[in-house]
C-alpha positions as CSV (number, residue, x, y, z in Angstrom):
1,X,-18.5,-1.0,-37.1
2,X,-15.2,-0.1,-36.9
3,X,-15.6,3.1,-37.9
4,X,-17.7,3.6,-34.4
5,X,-15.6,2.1,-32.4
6,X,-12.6,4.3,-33.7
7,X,-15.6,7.1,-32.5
8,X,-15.7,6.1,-29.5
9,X,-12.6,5.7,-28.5
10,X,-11.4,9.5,-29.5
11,X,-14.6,10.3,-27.4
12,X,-13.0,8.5,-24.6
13,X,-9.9,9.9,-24.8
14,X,-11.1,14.0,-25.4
15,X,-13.2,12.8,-22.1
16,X,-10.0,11.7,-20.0
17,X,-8.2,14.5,-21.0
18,X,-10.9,17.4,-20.2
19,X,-11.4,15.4,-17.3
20,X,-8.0,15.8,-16.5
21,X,-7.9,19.5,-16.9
22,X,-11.3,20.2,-14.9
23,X,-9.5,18.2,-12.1
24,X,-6.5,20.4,-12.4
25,X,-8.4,23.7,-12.7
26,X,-10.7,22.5,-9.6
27,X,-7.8,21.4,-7.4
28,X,-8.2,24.4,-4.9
29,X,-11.2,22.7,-3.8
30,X,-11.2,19.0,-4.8
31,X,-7.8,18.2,-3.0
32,X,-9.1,20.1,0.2
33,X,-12.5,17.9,-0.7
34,X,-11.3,14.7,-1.0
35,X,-8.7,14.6,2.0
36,X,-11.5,15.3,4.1
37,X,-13.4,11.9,2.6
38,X,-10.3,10.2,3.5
39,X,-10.0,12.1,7.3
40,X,-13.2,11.1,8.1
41,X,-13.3,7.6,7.3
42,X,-10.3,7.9,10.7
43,X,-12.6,10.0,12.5
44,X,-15.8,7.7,11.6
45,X,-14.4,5.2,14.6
46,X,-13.8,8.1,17.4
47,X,-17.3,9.5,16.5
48,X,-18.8,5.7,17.4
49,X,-17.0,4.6,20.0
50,X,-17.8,7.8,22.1
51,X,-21.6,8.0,21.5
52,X,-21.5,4.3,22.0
53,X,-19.6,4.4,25.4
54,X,-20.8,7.3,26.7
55,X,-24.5,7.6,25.1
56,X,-24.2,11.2,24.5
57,X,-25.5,13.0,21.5
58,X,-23.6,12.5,17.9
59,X,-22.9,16.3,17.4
60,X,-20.8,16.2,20.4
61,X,-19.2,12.9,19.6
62,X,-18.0,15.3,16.5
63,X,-17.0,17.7,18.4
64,X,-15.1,15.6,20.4
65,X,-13.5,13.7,17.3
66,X,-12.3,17.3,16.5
67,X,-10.9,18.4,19.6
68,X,-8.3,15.8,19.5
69,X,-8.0,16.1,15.9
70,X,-7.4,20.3,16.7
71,X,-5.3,19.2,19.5
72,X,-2.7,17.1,17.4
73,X,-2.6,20.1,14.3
74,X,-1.9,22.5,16.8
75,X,1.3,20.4,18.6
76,X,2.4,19.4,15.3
77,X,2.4,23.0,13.8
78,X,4.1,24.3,17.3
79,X,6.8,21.8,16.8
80,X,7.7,22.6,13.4
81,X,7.4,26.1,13.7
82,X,9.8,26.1,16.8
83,X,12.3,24.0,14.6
84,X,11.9,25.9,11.7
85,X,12.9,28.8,13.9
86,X,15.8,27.7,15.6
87,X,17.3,26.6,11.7
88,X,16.4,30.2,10.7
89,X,18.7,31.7,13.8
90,X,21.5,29.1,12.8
91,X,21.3,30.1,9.0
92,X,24.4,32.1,9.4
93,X,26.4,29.1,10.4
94,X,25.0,26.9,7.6
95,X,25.8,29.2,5.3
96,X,29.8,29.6,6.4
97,X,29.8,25.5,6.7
98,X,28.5,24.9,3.8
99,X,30.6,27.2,1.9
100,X,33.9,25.5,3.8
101,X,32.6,22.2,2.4
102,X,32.5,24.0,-1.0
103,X,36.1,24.9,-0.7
104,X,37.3,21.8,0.4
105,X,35.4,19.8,-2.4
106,X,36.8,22.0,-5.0
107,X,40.3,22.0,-3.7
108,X,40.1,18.0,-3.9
109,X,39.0,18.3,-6.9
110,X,41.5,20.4,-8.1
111,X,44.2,18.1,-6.5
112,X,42.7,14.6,-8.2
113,X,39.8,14.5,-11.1
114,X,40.6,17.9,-12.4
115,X,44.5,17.8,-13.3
116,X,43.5,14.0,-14.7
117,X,41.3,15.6,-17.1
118,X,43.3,18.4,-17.5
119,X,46.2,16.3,-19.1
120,X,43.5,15.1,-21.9
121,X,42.8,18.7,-22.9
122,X,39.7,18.8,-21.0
123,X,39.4,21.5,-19.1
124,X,36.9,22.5,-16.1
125,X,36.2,26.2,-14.6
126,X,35.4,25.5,-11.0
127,X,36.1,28.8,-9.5
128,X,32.4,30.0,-11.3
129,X,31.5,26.8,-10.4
130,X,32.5,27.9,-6.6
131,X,30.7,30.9,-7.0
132,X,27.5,29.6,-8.0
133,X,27.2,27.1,-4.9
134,X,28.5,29.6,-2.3
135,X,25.4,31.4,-2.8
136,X,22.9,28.9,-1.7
137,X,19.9,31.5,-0.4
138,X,19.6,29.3,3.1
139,X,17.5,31.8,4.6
140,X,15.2,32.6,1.5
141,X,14.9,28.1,1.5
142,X,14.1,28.5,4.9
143,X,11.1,31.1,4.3
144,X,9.9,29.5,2.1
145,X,9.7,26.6,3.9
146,X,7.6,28.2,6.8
147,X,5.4,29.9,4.0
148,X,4.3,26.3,2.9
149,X,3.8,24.5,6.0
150,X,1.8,27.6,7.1
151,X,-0.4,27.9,4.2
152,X,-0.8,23.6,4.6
153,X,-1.7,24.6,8.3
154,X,-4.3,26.7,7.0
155,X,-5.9,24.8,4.8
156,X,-6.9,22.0,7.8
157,X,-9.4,24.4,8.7
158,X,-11.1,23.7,5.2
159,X,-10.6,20.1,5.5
160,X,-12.2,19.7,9.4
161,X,-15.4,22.2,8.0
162,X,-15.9,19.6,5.4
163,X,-15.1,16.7,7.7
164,X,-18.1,18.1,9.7
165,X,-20.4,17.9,7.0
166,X,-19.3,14.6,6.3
167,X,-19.6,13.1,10.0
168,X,-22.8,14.5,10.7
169,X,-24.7,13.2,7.4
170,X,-23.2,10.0,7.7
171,X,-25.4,7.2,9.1
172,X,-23.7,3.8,10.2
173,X,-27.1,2.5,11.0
174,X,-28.4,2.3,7.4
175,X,-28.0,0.0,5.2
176,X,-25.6,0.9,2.5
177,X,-25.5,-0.1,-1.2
178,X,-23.6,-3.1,-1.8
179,X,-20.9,-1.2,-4.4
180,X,-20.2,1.7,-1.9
181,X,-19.6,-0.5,1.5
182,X,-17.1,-2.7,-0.6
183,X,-15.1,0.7,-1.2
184,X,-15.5,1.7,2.3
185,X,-13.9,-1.1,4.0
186,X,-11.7,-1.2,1.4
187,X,-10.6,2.4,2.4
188,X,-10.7,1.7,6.0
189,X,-8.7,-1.4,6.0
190,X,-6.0,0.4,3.9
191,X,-6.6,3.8,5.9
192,X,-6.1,1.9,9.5
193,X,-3.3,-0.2,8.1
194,X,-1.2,2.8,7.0
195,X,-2.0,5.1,9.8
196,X,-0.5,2.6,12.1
197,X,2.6,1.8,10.1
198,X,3.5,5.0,9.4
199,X,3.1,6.3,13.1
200,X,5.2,3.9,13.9
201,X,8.1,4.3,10.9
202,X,7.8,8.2,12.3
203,X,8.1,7.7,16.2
204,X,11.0,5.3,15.2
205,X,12.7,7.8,12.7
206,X,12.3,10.5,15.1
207,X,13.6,9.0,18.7
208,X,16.9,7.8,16.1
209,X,17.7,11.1,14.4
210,X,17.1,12.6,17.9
211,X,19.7,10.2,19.4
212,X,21.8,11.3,16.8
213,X,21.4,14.6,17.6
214,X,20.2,15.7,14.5
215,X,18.6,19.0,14.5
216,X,15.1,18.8,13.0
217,X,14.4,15.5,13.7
218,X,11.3,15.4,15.4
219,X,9.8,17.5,11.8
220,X,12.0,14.4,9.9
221,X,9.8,11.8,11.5
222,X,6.0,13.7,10.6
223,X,7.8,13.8,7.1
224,X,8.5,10.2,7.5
225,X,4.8,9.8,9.0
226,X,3.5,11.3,6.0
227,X,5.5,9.9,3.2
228,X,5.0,6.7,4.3
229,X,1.1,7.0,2.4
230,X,3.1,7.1,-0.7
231,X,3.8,3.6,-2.2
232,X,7.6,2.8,-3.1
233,X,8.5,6.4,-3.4
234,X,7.9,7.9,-0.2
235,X,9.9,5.6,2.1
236,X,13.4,6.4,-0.1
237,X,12.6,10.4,0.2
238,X,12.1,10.2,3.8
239,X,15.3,8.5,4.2
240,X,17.4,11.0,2.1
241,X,14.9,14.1,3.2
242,X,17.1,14.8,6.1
243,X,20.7,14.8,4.2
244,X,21.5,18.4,3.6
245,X,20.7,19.2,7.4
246,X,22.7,16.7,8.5
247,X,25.6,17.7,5.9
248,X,25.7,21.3,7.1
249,X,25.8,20.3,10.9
250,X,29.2,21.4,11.9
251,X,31.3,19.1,14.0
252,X,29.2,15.9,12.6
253,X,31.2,12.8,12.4
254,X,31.0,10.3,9.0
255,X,30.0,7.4,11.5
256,X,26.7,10.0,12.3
257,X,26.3,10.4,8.5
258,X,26.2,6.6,7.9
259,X,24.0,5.7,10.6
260,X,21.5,8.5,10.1
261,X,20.6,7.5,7.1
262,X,21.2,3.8,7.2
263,X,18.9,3.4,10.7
264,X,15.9,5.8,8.9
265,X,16.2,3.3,5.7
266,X,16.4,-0.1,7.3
267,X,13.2,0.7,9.3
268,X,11.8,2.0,5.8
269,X,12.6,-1.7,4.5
270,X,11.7,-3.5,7.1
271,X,8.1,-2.1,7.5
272,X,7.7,-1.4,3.3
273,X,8.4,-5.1,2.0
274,X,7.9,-7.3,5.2
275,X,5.2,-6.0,7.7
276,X,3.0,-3.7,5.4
277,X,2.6,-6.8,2.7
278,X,1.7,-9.1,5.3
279,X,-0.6,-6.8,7.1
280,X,-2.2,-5.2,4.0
281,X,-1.9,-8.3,1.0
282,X,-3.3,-7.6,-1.7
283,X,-6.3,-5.5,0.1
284,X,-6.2,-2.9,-3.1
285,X,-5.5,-5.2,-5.3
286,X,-3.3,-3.1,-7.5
287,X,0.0,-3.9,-9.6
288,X,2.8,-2.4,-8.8
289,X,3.1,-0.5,-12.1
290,X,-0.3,0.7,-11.2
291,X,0.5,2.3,-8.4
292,X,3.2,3.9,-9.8
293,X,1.8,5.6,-13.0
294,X,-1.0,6.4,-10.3
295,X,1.4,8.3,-8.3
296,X,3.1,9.8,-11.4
297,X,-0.5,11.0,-12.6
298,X,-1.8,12.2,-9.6
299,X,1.4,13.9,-9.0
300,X,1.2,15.8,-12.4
301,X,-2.4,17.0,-11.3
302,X,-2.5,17.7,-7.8
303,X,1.0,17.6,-6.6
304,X,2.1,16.1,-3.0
305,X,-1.5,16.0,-2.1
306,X,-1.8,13.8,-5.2
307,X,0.4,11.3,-4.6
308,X,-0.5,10.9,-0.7
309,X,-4.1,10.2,-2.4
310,X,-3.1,8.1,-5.4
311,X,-3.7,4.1,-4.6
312,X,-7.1,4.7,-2.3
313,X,-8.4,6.8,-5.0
314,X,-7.4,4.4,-8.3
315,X,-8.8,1.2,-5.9
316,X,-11.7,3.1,-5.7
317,X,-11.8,3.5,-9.8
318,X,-11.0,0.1,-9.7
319,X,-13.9,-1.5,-7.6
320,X,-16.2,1.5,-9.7
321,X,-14.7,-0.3,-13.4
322,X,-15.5,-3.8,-11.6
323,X,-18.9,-2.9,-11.6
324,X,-19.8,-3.0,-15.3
325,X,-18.9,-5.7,-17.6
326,X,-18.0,-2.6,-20.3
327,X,-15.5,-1.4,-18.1
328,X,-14.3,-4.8,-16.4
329,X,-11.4,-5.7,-18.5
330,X,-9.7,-2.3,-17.7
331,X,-10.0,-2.9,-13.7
332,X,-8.8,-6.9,-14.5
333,X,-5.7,-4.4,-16.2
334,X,-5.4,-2.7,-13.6
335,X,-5.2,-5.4,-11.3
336,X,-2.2,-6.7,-13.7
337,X,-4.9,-9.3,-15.4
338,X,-4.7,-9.4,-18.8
339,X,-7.9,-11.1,-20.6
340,X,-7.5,-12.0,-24.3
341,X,-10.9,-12.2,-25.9
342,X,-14.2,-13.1,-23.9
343,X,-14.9,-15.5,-21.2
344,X,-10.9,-16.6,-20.7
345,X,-10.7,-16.0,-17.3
346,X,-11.6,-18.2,-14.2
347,X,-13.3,-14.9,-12.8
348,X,-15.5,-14.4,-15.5
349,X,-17.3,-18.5,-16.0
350,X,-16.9,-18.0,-12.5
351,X,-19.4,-15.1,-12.4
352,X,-21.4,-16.7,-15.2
353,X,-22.1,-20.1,-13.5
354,X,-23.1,-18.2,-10.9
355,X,-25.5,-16.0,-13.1
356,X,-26.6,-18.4,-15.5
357,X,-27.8,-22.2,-13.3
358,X,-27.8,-25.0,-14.9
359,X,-30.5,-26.6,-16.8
360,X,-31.4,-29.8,-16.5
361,X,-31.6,-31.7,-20.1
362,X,-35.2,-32.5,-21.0
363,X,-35.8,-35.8,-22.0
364,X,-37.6,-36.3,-25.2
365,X,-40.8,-38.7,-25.3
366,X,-39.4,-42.0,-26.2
367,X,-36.4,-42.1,-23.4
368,X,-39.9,-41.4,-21.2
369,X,-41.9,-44.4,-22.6
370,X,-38.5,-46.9,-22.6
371,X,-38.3,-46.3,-18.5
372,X,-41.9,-46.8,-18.4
């Protein structure tokens, strides 16, 4: 007996980890894939709402879904590629500023820290350590930079072809199973949740950073936007995301500094740990530590993408373990349950007394001839 479960266990494991690599290898088209499951459970509402108002046909409620969907792509991609463009003239300038604020750290280094250590026998070469900063390849960063929000841009137009496909086999008349409707409105709820939130952590970043006059900041807030669907992680990037273009602003004042990063974070707070938990709860019914070696795993496999995608896709696993009293005790550990031997938990008599009615005792011959 043992000696089969020890089997099956290395089967399990050899399975995780092939299954692993095949969703590495396939990534090219998976991430593309699933995005487009998640894009059109947003779409799903346009699509009703305009054959329902308007009782036209359900191919041109698509269409329409994906007009404003094309619309938004195209503004977004103009805005950042007009920002992009305007740090890519002003490279020159970066370069010299930042370089000035290499000479000035290293000469205040030189003055304090340095001669301190310097009396212990400790001794520091900063001029190659000068030399090695002062050629920060700004321009090279920022061509990059366009190269990957181009080839991001590009791959939209894979994600709306299978959005179609999705949209027009989907039918909210029938009747769905029971299993896949609970991880639908689980996904929608979440999905509609976020969306709002983080539109409005974006517009808020934005219209501050702009008000700062910091360059960029309109592209700041869609990062902030799109962070935001990254748990506990993405809020604190978004709010130092937008540091080095603010350092290498020339003429920027400390009191700037301070308040464009403290405003950006504040809102972060405020909408992370006091409206999102009250407007989500526990709706994926995750731990904490879940979601975060969620985040680190699909990070490791499917990069940014990953992450944006990590707690819908392990709720979904979740709901899928729920499903099978084999599997149950790993969703109950993902939920941060932890059931010690069988039939512990409240959840599972629970689901037993449901299961199982009571039976009425039977009452034996003699009890029957004393009433009589």
């Amino acid at each position: 007996m043992e000696e089969r479960r020890l089997q099956t266990i290395s089967l399990l494991t050899i399975a995780a980890i092939m299954f692993g690599v095949m969703l590495k290898a396939m990534s090219v088209v998976l991430i593309p894939l699933v995005l487009a499951v998640m894009f059109s459970y947003l779409l799903a509402p346009i699509v009703d709402w305009s054959v329902n108002r308007f009782s036209i046909p359900k191919t041109l409620g698509i269409g329409f879904s994906l007009l404003v969907s094309l619309v938004l792509i195209v503004i977004i991609g103009l805005m950042i590629s007009s920002s992009i463009s305007v740090l890519s003239e002003h490279s020159d300038e970066y370069e010299k500023h930042i370089q000035s604020l290499i000479s000035d750290g290293t000469n205040r280094l030189n003055d304090g820290p340095i001669q301190w250590l310097e009396q212990y026998g400790i001794e520091l070469n900063t001029a190659e350590f000068k030399n090695v900063l002062s050629q920060v390849p700004i321009s090279k960063f920022l061509g990059g930079l366009t190269n990957t929000l181009l080839s991001f841009l590009s791959n939209t137009f894979l994600i709306l072809i299978f959005v179609i496909y999705l949209l027009e086999g989907r039918n909210p008349k029938q009747a769905s199973n029971p299993l896949i409707a609970k991880i639908e409105a689980k996904i929608e709820k979440y999905l509609l949740i976020k969306m709002v939130l983080s539109l409005i952590t974006g517009v808020s970043v934005g219209l501050i950073l702009w008000m700062l006059d910091i360059e960029l900041a309109m592209v700041f807030g869609l990062l902030a936007f799109i962070l935001n669907f990254i748990p506990n992680v993405g809020s604190i990037i978004a709010t130092l995301l937008p540091l080095p273009i603010i350092l290498v602003q020339p003429e920027i004042s400390l009191l700037t500094i301070i308040l464009a990063v403290v405003l950006p974070g504040t809102i972060q707070m405020v909408v992370g740990n006091v409206v999102e938990p009250k407007l989500l709860g526990d709706s994926l019914e995750l731990h904490p530590i879940t979601v975060l070696m969620s985040l680190i795993f699909w990070g490791i496999i499917w990069g940014i993408a990953g992450m944006l995608l990590a707690a819908p896709i392990t709720a979904v696993c979740k709901i899928l373990l729920e499903s099978s009293d084999i599997t149950r005790p790993i969703a109950k550990l993902l939920e941060g349950k932890i059931v010690f031997g069988e039939d512990t938990s409240a959840d599972q008599q629970m689901s037993k007394a449901e299961i199982i009615p009571e039976i009425e005792p039977i009452e034996s011959e003699a009890s029957v001839e004393a009433k009589s």
